[in-house]
C-alpha positions as CSV (number, residue, x, y, z in Angstrom):
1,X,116.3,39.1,148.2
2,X,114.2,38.8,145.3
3,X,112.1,41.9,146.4
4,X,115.2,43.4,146.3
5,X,116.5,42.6,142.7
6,X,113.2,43.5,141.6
7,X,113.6,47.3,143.0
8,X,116.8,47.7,141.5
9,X,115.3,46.4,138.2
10,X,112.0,49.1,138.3
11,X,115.1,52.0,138.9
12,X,117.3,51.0,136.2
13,X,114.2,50.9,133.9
14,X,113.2,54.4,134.8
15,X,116.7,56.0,135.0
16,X,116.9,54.8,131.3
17,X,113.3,56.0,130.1
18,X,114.3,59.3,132.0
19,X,117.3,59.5,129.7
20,X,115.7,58.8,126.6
21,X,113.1,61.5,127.4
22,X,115.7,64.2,128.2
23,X,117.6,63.6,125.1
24,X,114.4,63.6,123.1
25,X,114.0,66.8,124.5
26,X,117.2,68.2,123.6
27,X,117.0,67.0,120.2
28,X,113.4,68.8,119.5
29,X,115.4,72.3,120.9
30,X,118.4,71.9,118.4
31,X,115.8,70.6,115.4
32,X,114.1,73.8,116.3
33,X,117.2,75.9,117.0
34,X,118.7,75.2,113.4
35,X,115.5,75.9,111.3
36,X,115.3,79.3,112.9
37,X,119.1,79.9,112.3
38,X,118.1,78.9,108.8
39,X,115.0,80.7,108.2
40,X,116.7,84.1,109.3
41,X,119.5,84.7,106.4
42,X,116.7,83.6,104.3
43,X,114.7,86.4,105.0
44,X,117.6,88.3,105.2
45,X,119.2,87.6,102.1
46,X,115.9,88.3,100.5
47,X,115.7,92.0,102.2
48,X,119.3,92.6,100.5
49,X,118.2,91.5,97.0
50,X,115.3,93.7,97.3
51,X,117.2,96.6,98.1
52,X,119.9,95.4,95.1
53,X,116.8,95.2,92.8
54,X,115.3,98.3,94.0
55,X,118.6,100.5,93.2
56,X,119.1,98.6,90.1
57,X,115.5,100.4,89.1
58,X,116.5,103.4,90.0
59,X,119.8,103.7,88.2
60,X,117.8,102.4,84.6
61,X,114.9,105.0,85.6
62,X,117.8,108.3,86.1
63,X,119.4,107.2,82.8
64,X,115.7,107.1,81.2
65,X,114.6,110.6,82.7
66,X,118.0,112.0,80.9
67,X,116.5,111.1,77.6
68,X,114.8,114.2,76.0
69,X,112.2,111.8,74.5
70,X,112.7,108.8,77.0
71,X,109.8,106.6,77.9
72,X,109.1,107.7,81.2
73,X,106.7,106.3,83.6
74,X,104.0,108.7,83.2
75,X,100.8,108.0,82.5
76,X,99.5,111.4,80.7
77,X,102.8,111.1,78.1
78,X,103.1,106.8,77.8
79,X,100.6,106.9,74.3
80,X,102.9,109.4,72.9
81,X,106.5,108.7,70.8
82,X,109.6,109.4,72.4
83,X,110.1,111.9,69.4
84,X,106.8,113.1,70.0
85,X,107.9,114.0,73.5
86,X,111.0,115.5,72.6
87,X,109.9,117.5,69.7
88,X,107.6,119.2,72.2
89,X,110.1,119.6,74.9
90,X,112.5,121.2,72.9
91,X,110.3,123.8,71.3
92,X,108.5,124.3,74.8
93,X,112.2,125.3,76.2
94,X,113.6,126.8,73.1
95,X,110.8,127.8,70.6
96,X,110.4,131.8,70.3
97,X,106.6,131.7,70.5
98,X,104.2,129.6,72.5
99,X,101.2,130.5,70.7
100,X,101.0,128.6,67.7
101,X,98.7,126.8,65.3
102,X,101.0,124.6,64.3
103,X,104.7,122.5,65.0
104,X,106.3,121.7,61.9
105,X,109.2,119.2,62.0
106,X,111.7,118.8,59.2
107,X,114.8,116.1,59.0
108,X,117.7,117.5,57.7
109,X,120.4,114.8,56.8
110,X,124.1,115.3,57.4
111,X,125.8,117.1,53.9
112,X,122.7,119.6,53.7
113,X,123.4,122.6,53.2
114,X,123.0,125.2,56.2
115,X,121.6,127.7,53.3
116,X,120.9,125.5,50.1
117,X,120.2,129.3,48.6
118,X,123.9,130.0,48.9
119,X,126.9,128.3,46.6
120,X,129.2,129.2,49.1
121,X,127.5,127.9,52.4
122,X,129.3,124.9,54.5
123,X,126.9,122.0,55.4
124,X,125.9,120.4,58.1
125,X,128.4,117.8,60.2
126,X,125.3,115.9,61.2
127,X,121.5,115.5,60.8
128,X,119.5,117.7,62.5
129,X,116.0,118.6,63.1
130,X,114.3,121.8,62.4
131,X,111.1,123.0,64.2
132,X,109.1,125.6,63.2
133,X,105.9,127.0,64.1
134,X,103.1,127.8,60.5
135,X,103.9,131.7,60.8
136,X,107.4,132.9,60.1
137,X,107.2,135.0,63.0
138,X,106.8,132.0,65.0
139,X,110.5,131.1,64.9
140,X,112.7,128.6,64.4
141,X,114.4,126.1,66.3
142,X,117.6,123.8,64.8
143,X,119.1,121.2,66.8
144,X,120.9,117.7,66.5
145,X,120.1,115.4,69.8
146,X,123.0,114.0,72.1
147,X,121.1,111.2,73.4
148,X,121.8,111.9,76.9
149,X,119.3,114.8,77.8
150,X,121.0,117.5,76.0
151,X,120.9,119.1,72.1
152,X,123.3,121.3,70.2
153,X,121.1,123.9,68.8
154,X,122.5,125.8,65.0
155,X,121.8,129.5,64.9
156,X,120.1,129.2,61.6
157,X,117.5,131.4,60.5
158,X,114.3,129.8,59.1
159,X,114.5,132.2,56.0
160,X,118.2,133.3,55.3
161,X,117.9,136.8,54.5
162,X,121.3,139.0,54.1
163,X,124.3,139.4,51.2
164,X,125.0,136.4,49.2
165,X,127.3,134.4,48.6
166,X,128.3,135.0,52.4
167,X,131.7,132.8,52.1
168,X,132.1,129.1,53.5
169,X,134.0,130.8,56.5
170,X,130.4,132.4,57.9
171,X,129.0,129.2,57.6
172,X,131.4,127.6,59.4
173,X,131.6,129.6,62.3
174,X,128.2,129.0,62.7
175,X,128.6,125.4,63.3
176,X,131.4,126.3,65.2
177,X,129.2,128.5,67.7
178,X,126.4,126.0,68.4
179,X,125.2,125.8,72.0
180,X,124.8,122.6,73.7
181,X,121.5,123.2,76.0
182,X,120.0,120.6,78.4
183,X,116.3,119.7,77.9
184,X,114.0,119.8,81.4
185,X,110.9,117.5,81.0
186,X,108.4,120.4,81.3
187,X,104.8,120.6,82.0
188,X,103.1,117.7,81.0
189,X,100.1,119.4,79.7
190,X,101.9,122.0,77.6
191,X,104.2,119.1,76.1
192,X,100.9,117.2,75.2
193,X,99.1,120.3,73.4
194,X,102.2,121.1,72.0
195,X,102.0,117.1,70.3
196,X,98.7,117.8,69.1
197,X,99.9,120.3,67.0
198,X,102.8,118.5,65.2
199,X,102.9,117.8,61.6
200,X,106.1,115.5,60.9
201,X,106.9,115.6,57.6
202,X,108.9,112.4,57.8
């Protein structure tokens, strides 16, 4: 009889140590189970902001590269102004000759005159900036910027020559007729030799 107690004893024992193994077991695969279903959104979520962040870049580096001047990420132009940059760009595009010895750059402020030689002439709405090159031959180019990649350029001579007084109504309809124009970034080279020949008189 007491033989038989003590067997029943030894499998009660082991049923229960068999049960507390099991359910350690179990517990281990749900531990693990939940860290994994943890660690993945993680990852996840941090894919997604690095795709948020990376279209966030690009949207700030198109509304840069609209900028005649902007700073762009360029190594050749990053030591050079953005008016530097956009002095050279304009005349690259616009300017009647290539060959020059020299870019001159004049600020005309708003209320200027378009021909300060002539009583009658309108004046400018805005500022504007003139370049021209150290021969007359060279050209002339007048333009006010829009700040979003494009200039209106003013068909003004660089020497007025002609009948005067003209009347305020020729001047005007020279204002009237200016062409808005779109500035490409050009050649990087040409924009930098073209720098290296500016003289701002500002």
């Amino acid at each position: 009889m007491k033989k038989l107690i003590k067997i029943l004893y030894m499998n009660v024992v082991l049923v229960i140590l068999v049960g507390v193994l099991v359910g350690c077991v179990d517990n281990t695969k749900e531990v693990s189970a939940t860290d994994s279903s943890k660690n993945t959104p993680v990852s996840e979520s941090k894919g997604e902001d690095a795709k948020k962040d990376n279209s966030v870049n690009d949207d700030s580096d198109s509304t840069l590269s609209e900028n005649i001047g902007g700073e762009q990420d360029n190594e050749m132009l990053s030591k050079y102004s953005s008016e530097e940059i956009e002095y050279a760009r304009v005349w690259l595009q616009i300017g009647a000759n290539q060959d020059i010895d020299g870019l001159y750059v004049q600020h005309i402020p708003a209320d200027t005159p378009l021909n300060p030689d002539d009583e009658t002439s309108a004046n400018y709405p805005e500022d504007v900036i003139q370049l021209a090159g150290s021969r007359l031959i060279d050209g002339s180019v007048t333009y006010s910027g829009n700040g979003d990649g494009t200039i209106n350029v003013y068909n003004v001579p660089l020497r007025w020559d002609g009948k005067y007084p003209a009347g305020e109504g020729f001047y005007i309809d020279i204002i009237e007729d200016t062409k808005t124009v779109y500035v490409d970034p050009g050649d990087d080279e040409k924009i930098i030799a073209l720098i290296k020949l500016l003289n701002d008189n500002q």
